[in-house]
C-alpha positions as CSV (number, residue, x, y, z in Angstrom):
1,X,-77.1,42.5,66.1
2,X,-75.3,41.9,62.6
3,X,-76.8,43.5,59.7
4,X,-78.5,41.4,56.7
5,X,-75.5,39.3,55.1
6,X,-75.7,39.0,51.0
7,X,-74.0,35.9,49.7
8,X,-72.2,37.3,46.5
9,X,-69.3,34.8,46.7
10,X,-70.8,32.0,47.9
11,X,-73.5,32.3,44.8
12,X,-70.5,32.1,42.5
13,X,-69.2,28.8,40.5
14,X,-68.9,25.5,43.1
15,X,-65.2,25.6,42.2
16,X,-64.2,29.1,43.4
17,X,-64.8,28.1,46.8
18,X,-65.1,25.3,49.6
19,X,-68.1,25.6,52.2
20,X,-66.9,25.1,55.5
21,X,-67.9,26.0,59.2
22,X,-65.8,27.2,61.9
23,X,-64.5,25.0,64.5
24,X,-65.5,26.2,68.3
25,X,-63.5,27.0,70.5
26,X,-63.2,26.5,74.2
27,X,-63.8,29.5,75.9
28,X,-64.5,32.4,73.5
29,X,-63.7,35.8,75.2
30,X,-64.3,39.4,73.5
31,X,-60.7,41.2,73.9
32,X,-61.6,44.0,71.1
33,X,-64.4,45.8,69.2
34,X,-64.7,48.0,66.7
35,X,-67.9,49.9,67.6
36,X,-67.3,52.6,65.1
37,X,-66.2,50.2,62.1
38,X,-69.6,48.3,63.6
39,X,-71.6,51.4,63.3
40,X,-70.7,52.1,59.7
41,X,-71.0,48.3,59.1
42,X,-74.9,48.8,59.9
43,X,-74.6,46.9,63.2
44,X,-77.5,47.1,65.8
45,X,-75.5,48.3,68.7
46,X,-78.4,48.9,70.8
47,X,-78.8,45.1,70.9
48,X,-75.0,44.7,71.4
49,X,-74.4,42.2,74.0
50,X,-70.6,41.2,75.0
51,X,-71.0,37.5,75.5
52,X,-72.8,36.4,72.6
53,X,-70.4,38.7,70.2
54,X,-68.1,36.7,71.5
55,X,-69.5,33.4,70.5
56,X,-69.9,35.0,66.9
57,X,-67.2,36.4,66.5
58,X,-64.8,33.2,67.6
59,X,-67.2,31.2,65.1
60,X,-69.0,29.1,67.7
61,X,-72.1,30.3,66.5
62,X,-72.9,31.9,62.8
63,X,-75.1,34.7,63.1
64,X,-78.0,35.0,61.0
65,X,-78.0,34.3,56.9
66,X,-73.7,33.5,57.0
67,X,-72.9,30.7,54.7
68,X,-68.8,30.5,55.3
69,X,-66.6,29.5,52.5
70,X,-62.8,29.4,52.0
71,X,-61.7,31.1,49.0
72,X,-59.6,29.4,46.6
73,X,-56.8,31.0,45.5
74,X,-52.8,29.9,44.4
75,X,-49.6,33.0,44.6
76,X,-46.4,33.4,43.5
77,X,-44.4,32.6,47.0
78,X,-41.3,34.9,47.6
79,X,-41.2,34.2,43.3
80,X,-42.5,30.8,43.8
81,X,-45.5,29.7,42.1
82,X,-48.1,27.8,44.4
83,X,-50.7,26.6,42.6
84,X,-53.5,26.0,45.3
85,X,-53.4,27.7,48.5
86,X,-56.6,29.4,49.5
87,X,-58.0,30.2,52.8
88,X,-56.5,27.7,55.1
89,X,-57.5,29.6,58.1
90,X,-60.1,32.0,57.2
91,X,-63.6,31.9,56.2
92,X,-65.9,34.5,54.6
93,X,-69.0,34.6,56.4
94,X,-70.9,36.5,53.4
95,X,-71.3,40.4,52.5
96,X,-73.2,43.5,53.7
97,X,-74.3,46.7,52.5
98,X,-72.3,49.3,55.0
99,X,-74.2,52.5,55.4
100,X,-72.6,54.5,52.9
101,X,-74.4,51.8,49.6
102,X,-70.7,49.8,49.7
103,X,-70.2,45.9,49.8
104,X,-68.2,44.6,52.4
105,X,-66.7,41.4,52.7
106,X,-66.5,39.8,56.5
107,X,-64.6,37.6,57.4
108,X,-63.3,35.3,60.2
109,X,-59.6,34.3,60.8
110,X,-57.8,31.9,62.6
111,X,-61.5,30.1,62.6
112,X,-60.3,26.3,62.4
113,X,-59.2,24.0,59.4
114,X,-60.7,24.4,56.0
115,X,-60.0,22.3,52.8
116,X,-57.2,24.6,51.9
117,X,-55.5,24.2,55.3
118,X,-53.2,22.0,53.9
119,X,-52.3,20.0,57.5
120,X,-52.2,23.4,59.1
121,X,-54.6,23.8,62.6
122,X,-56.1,27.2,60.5
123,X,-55.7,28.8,64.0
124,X,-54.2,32.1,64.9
125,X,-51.8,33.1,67.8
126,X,-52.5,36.1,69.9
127,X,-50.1,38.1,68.8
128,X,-50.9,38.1,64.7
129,X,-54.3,39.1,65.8
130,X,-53.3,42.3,67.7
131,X,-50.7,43.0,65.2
132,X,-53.1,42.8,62.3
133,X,-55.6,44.8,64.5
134,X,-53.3,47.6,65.6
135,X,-52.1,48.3,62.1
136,X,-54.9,47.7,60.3
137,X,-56.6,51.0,62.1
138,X,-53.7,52.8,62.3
139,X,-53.2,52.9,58.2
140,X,-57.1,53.4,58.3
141,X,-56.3,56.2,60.4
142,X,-53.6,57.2,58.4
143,X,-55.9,57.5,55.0
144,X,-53.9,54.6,53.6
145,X,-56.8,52.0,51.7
146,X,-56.8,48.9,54.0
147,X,-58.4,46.0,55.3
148,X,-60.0,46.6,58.9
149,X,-60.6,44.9,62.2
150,X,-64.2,44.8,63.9
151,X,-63.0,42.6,66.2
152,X,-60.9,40.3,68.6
153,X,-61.4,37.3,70.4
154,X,-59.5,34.8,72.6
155,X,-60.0,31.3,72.1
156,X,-59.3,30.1,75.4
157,X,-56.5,27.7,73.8
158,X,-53.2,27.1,73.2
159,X,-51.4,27.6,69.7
160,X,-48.3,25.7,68.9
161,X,-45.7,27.7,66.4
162,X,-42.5,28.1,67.7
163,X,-43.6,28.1,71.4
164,X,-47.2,27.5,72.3
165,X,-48.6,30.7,72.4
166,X,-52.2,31.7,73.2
167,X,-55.3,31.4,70.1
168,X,-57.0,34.0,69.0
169,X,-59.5,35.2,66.0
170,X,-59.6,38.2,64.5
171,X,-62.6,39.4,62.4
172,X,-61.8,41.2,59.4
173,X,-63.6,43.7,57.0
174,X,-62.7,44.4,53.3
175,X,-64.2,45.9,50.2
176,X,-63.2,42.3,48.7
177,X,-61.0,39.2,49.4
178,X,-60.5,38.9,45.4
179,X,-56.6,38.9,45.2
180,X,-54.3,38.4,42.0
181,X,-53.6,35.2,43.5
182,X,-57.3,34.7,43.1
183,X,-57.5,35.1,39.2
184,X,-53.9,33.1,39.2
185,X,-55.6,29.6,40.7
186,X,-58.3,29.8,37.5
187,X,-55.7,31.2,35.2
188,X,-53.3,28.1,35.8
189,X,-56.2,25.8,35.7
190,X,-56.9,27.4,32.3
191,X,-60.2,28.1,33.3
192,X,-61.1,31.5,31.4
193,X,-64.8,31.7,32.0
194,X,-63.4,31.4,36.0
195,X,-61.4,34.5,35.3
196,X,-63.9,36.3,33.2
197,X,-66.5,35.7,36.2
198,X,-64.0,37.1,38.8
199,X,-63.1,39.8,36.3
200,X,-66.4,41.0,36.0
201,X,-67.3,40.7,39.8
202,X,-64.0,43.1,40.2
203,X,-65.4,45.5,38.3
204,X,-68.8,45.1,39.5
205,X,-67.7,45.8,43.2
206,X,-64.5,48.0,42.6
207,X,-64.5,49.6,39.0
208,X,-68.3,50.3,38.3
209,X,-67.6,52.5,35.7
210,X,-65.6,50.3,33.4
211,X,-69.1,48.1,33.6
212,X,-71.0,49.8,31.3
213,X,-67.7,49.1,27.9
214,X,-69.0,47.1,25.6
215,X,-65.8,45.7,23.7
216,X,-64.9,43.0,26.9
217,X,-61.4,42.9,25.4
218,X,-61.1,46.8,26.1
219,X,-63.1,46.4,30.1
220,X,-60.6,43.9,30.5
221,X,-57.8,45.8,29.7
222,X,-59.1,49.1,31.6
223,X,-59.2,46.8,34.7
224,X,-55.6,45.9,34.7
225,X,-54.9,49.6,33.9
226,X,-57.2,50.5,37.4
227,X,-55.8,48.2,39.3
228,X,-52.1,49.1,38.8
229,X,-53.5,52.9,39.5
230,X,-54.4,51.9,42.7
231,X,-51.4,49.9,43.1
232,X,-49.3,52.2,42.4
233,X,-51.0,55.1,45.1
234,X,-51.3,52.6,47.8
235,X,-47.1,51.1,47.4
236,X,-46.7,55.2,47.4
237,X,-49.1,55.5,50.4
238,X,-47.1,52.7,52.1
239,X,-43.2,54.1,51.5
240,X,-44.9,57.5,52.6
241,X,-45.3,56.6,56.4
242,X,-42.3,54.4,56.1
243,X,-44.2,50.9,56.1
244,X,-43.1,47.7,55.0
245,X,-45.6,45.3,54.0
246,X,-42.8,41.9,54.4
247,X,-44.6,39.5,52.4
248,X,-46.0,41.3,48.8
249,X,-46.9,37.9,47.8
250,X,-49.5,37.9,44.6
251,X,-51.8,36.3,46.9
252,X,-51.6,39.3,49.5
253,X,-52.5,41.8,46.1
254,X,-55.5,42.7,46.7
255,X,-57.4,43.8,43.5
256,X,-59.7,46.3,45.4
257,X,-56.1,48.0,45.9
258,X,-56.5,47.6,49.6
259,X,-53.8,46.8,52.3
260,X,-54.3,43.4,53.0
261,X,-52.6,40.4,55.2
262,X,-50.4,41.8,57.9
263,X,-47.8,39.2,58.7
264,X,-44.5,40.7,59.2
265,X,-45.0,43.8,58.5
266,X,-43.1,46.9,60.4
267,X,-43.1,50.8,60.3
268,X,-39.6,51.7,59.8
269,X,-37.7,53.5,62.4
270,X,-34.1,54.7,61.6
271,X,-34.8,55.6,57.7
272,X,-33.0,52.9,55.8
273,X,-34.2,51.5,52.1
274,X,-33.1,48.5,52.4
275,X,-34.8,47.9,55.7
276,X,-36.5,44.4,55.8
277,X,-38.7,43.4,58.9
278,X,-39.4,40.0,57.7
279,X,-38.0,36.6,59.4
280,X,-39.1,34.7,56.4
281,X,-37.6,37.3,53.7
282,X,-33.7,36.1,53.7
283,X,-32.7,37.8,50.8
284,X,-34.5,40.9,50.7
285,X,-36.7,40.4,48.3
286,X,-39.8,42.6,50.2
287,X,-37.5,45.3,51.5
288,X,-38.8,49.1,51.7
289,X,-36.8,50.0,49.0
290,X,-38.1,47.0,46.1
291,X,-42.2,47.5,47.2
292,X,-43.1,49.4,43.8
293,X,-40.6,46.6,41.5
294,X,-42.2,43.9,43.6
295,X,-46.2,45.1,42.6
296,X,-44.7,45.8,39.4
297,X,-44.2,42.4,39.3
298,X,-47.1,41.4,40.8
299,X,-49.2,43.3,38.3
300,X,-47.6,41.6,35.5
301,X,-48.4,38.2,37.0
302,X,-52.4,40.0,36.9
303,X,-51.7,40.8,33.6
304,X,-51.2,37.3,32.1
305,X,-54.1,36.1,33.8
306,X,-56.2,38.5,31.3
307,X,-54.7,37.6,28.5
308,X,-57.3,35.5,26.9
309,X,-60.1,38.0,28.2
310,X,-58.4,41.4,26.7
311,X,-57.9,39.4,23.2
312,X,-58.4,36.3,21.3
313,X,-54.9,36.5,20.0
314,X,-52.4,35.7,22.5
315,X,-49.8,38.1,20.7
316,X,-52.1,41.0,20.2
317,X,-53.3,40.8,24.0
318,X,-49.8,41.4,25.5
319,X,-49.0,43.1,23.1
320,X,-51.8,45.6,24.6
321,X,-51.7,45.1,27.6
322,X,-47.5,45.2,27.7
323,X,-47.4,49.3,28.4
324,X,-49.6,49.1,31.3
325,X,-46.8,47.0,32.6
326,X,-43.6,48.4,31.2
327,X,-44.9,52.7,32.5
328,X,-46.0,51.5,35.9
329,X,-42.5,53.1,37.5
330,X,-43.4,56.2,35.6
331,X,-46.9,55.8,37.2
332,X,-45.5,55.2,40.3
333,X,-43.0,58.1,40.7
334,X,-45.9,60.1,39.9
335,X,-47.8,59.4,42.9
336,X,-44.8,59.5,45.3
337,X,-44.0,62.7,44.1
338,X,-47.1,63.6,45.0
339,X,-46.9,62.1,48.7
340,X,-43.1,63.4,49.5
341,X,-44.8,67.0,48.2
342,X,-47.6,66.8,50.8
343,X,-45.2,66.0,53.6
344,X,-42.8,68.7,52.4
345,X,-45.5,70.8,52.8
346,X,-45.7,71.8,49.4
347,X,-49.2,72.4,47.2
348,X,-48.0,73.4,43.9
349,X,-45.7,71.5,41.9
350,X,-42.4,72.5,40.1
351,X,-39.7,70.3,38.4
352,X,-36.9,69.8,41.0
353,X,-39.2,68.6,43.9
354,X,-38.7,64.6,43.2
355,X,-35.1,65.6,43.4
356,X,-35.3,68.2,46.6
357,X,-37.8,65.3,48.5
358,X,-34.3,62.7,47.6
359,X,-31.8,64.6,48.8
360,X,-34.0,64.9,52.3
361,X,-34.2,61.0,52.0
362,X,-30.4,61.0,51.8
363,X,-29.6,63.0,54.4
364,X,-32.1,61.2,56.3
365,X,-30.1,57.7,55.7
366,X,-26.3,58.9,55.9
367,X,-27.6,60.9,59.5
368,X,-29.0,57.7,60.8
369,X,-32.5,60.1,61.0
370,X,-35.7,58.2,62.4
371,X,-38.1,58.6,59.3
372,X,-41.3,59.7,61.4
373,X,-39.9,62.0,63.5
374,X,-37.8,64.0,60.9
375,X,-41.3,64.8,59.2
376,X,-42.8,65.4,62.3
377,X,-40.4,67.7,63.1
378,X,-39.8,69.2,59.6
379,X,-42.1,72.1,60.8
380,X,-40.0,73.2,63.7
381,X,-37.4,74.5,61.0
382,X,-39.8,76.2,58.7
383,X,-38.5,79.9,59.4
384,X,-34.2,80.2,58.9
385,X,-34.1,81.6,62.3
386,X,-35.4,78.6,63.9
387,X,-32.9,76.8,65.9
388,X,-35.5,73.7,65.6
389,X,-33.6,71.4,68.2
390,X,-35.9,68.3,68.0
391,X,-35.4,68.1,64.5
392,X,-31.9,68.8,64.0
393,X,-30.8,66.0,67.6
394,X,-32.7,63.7,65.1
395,X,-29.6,63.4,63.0
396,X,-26.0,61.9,64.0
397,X,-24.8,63.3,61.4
398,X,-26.1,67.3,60.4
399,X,-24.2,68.3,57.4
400,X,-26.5,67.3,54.7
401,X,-29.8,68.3,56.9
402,X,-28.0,71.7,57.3
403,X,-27.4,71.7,53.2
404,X,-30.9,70.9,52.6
405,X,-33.0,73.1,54.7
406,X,-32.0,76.3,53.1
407,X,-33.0,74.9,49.5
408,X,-36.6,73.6,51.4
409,X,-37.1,77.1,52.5
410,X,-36.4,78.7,49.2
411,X,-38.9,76.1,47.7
412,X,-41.6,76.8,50.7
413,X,-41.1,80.7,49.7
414,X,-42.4,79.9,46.1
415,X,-45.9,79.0,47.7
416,X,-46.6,82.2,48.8
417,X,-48.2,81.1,51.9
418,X,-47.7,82.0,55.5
419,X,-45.4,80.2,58.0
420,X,-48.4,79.0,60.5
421,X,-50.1,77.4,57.4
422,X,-47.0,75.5,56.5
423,X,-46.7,74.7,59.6
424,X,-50.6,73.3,60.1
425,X,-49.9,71.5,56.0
426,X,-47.0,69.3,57.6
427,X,-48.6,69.0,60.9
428,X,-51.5,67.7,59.3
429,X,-49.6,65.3,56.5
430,X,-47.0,64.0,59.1
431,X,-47.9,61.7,61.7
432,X,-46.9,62.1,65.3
433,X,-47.6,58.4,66.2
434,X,-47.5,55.3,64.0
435,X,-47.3,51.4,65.7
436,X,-43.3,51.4,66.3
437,X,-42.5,48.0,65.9
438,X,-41.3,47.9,69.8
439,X,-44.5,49.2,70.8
440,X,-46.2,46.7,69.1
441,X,-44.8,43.9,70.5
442,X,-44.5,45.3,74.4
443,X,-48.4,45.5,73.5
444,X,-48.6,41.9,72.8
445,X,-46.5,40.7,75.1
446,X,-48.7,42.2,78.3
447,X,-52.0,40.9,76.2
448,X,-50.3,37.2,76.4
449,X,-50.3,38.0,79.9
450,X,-53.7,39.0,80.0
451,X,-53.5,42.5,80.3
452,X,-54.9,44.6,77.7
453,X,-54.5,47.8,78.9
454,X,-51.0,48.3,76.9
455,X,-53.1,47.0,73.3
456,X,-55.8,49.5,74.5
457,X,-53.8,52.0,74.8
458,X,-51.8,52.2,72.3
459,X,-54.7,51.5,69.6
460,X,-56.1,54.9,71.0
461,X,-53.1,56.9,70.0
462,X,-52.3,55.3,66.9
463,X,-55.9,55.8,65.3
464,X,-55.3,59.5,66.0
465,X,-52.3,59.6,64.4
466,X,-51.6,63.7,63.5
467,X,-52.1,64.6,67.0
468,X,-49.0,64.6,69.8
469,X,-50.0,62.4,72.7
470,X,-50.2,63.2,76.3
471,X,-49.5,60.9,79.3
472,X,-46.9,58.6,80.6
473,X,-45.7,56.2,78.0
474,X,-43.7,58.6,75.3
475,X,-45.5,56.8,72.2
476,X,-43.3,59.3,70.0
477,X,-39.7,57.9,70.8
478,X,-38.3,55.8,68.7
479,X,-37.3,52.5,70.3
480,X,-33.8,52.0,72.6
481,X,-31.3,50.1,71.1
482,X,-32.1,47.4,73.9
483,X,-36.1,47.6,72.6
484,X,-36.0,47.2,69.2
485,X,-37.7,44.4,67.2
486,X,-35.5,43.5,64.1
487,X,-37.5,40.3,63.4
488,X,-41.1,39.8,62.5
489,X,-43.1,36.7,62.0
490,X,-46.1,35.7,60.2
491,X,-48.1,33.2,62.9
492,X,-48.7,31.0,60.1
């Protein structure tokens, strides 16, 4: 059934990882599979069969060629500096060659204890499975780079957090589980031919055409200059469809650029930016609002990992590599620019637009606007005799929206493009469903119950996102005031 693993990671240096096995569980039970993901994967689905998944996929039996290992790793904590932390409750089974020539990590978590569990269990509740799951495919869905979910599975135990909840592993999918955290745990260890190795397996697997430079100290510094690229479109990317990550730790910086580690993370409902989902984030710190300072900051942590690689002389090699740094905001309002113009419905670019897509965002925040649905319904008010009633109820307060859609509409008349094109553009860039936060959790809360049918359900919609769903359940509405989910917690 599972396609031929390679071992890319597991071949590296002794110290860059631990070998360790899963630890079974009682009663493994297959809750969710990604037959798609499975099918791009190279899976043999003909020889699919449900019961033995399971046993795979909740680690009580490795399938053919996997040789798990926990990833060592340290992170700068909330600002804190860890210096070991690894996978303490995940474990890379090996690679495979998906059908489209790409490498692809997988991975199981919430498998057991490893050496980096640090006295945890290294098991996963329920509910941080299904979360991770339902987001995961929704920002796949969404075109946002991400991390993905083949599959689910109940453990048939009980997880103690803050109540004992029931166990779960999710199996995961990614381009690479290499994370600035990653090149931190060799940096701090001054171990440069560590970094230099993970450097060169970065580009390898994510930057193939920096491979073939020949002066290492300029590679080097063309792979800090890459990854902040794709930084900087994936923060824009996230703020785009209103999503807060909650724990931008350097350890959950991915260098492939990827969406990785789904802890407390939320899609913002009533547009706020200084909305913060996050039990764990008391001051702040990974609000909506701070995501491109915070991988600002996380890139410059990256950066002094490199140091000794871009150049012998400590001086000279931040000196280099300091604009990267320093002109990543200017990099960054770049690509939002270019995200807030798409959802404006706007091709061509002129001057004022960062400032017209702002003084939406404004409105949006002093009218108490949910941030989906005024996008959504941005192309009921295309035309100046449209009354457009879903869009304008959206607001408490109208006076701004009312001040801003005549300017829009003088900036839409620029394009030169019919009204049912608009329309389609910002049908097509706006989604009508994302995983509301209240959604989410009803979701979980029925699966802990052992029904599914909720999780089931709203995975469907949500991983076809730009079209309006029919049925019972109004996936759409934003959440009650008696619904809504202010906190979110990691399952750590």
């Amino acid at each position: 059934m599972f396609p031929s693993f390679s071992l890319r990671y597991a071949r590296l240096p002794e110290r860059m990882r631990a070998a360790s096995q899963p630890t079974p569980v009682e009663e493994a039970r297959l809750v969710a599979f990604n037959r798609e993901l499975a099918e791009e994967l190279g899976f043999e689905l003909a020889a699919f069969e449900a019961d033995e998944a399971s046993e795979i996929f909740a680690g009580n039996r490795l399938p053919e060629g996997a040789e798990p290992v926990a990833m060592a790793y340290a992170g700068h904590q909330f600002g804190n500096f860890v210096p070991q932390l690894g996978d303490g409750r995940a474990l890379l089974l090996g690679e495979v060659i998906d059908r489209h020539d790409r490498i692809r990590d997988i991975q199981l978590k919430g498998s057991g204890r490893t050496p980096f569990s640090r006295g945890g269990d290294g098991r996963s509740p329920l509910g941080p499975v299904l979360r991770e799951y339902l987001v995961s495919e929704a920002m796949h869905a969404l075109g946002i780079p991400t991390t993905r979910a083949l599959a689910a599975v109940t453990t048939g135990e009980r997880v103690f957090r803050r109540i004992p909840e029931p166990g779960a592993v999710l199996t995961r999918v990614a381009s690479s589980h290499v994370r600035v955290g990653t090149f931190q745990y060799f940096a701090a260890r001054g171990d440069t031919e560590a970094v230099r190795l993970l450097a060169d397996e970065a580009i390898a697997r994510h930057y193939p055409h920096l491979a073939d430079r020949t002066d290492g100290g300029e590679r080097y510094l063309a792979l800090l200059d890459a990854v902040a690229e794709r930084q900087a479109e994936l923060v824009a990317g996230w703020m785009g469809v209103g999503f807060i990550h909650g724990v931008m730790n350097t350890d959950n910086t991915a260098i492939s650029g990827e969406t990785i580690d789904y802890g407390p993370c939320a899609f913002m409902d009533t547009f706020d930016p200084r909305t913060v989902y996050s039990s764990i984030d008391e001051q702040g710190r990974y609000a909506y609002v701070n995501q491109p300072v915070i991988i600002q900051w996380n890139l410059a942590r990256f950066a002094e990992t490199l140091v000794p690689l871009i150049d012998s002389d400590g001086e000279r090699a931040v000196e280099r590599a300091t604009p990267i740094i320093r002109d990543f905001s200017e990099r960054f309002e770049v690509r939002w620019r270019e995200v807030m113009r798409v959802k404006l419905g706007l091709v061509t670019e002129e001057e004022g637009d960062g400032e017209l897509a702002q003084a939406l965002l404004d409105a949006m925040r002093d009218g108490r606007a949910d941030f989906h649905l005024t996008f959504r319904y941005l192309a009921d008010g295309v035309e100046a005799s449209a009354e457009a009633p879903r869009l304008r109820e959206n607001f408490a307060s109208q006076d701004e929206l009312e001040a801003w859609l005549p300017r829009w509409r003088e900036r839409l008349a620029r394009e030169s493009v019919a009204t049912d094109d608009i329309v389609a553009r910002l049908n097509a860039a706006n989604p009508a469903v994302i995983p509301r936060n209240h959604r989410v959790a009803e979701a979980i809360a029925a699966a802990e119950e052992g029904d599914f049918g909720p999780f089931e359900a709203l995975l469907a919609v949500i991983t076809d996102p730009y079209t309006t769903p029919d049925g019972d359940v109004d996936y759409m509405r934003p959440p009650r005031d008696e619904e809504k989910v202010l906190r979110t917690f990691c399952g750590t």
